[in-house]
Phi, psi and omega in degrees: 000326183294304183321318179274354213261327196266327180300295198332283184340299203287314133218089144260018220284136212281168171229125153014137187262340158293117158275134178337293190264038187262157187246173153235124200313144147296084152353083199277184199239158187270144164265160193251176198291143185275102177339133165243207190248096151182179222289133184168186197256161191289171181256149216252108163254163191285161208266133189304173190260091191274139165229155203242154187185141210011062157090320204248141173238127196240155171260169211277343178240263183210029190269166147202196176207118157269158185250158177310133170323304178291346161282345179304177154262167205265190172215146181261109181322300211289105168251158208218144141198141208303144177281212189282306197256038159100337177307159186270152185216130174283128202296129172261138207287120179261025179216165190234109167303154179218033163285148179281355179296299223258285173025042187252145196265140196235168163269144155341263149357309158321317211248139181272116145289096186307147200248025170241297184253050181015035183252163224242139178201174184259118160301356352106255177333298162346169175210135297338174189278162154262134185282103179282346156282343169269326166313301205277024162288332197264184181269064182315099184257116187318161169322302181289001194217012170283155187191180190289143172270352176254302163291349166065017168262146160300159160096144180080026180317342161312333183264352183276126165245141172248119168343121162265014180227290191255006169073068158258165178228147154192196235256172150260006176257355178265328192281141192236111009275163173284155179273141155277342173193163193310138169246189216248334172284214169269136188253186181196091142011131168309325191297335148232061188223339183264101206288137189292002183239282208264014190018041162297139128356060161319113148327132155327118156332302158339349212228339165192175196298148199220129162267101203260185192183091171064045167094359183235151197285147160212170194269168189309326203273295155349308165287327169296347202268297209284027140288327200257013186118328196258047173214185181306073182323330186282318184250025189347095157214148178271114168348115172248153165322324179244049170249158208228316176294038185286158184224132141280107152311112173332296188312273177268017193038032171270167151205149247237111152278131238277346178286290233310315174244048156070030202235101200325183179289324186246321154304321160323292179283343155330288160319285173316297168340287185281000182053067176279115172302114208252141163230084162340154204278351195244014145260295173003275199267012142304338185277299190287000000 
């Protein structure tokens, strides 16, 4: 009697009013909507996320803001990070200086790449030395592979002037306007003198905090837009109010001015009309 008294006890025992094998619906996340083709201005998406770390602040894409040299901190080469069994273990340096000084082994990431013969150096190490955060905005080529950045040629180096902020080089007969002669002071480049969109009148990066955008210096007002998105992939320029022809990219949700890639007035409207699928020429050719 006891024993059935306890089976009885056991069930009745009340159940949950969820039943065991009911699911409760998923959410599906709202996507978000795809730009169409016509004239207007881009939609204000949230602004990438920058994190800071010695004196340089970089965004999640290739924007970045340097800070004065002499604020920088120093960095510790040697980074550790725990093995299995919690001990600290040191990372191994996949890269090489290759100054003749130098031949000391680095992370990569330490190191100025040449962007013709990928050999690897210390900004430090360099002749004259380099500021590696204002260097490695540009397309950097080492003593031996430098030449004009306008003309993309070797050779005449009497005629070659250099940057004192990102080491770009080039011919002074290339340059518009052209120099009459080499100068004896500190040069500076347009790229970094210039804001790259409304080209306002910069301070020499050297000399105070400085902002890039793909290698180009831009102003306060510029950088935010081109953070939040809001500008011409072909021509990275910034949306002005009274431009009216734009096409949205499928693809990278940007939008394109309808000039930048050659795509006519009645072509615009055509492409609106028939709801014609667009890919901008910087996926295009990402794509190929």
């Amino acid at each position: 009697n006891c024993i059935q008294a306890e089976e009885e006890t056991i069930v009745r025992i009340p159940i949950s009013t969820t039943a065991v094998g009911t699911k409760k619906k998923k959410k599906m996340p709202k996507s978000s909507e795809n730009p169409r083709k016509s004239g207007g201005k881009s939609q204000k998406k949230r602004p990438l996320e920058v994190s800071t770390s010695s004196g340089v602040v970089m965004d999640e894409e290739v924007g970045s803001v340097v800070e004065n040299p002499s604020s920088k901190k120093k960095q510790k080469s040697d980074e550790k990070s725990p093995d299995v069994g919690g001990k600290p273990k040191k990372q191994k340096k996949d890269g090489r200086c290759m100054a003749s000084k130098c031949k000391k082994s680095e992370f990569l990431k330490n190191l100025l790449k040449c962007s013709l013969c990928d050999k690897t150096f210390h900004a430090k190490c360099c002749n004259p030395p380099l500021n590696p955060a204002l260097a490695k905005h540009g397309e950097w080529q080492c003593n031996d592979c430098r030449r004009c950045l306008k003309c993309s040629t070797p050779g005449d180096e009497s005629s070659l002037v250099v940057c004192d902020a990102c080491d770009r080089s080039y011919h002074i007969y290339c340059l518009r306007p052209a120099l009459d002669n080499t100068p004896d002071t500190e040069w500076f480049c347009e790229h970094c003198v210039n804001c790259r969109s409304c080209r306002v009148n910069l301070d020499p990066p050297t000399r105070s905090r400085a902002k890039f955008w793909q290698g180009s210096r831009v102003c306060e007002g510029c950088f935010g837009k081109y953070r939040n998105k809001e500008y011409c992939p072909i021509c990275v320029k910034i949306y002005q109010d009274h431009e009216r022809n734009f096409i949205g990219c499928d693809r990278c949700n940007l939008w394109v001015h309808a000039d930048c890639d050659g795509i006519s007035e009645s072509r615009l409207k055509e492409m609106n009309q028939k709801d014609q699928t667009y890919i901008c020429k910087p996926c295009r050719e990402q794509k190929s």
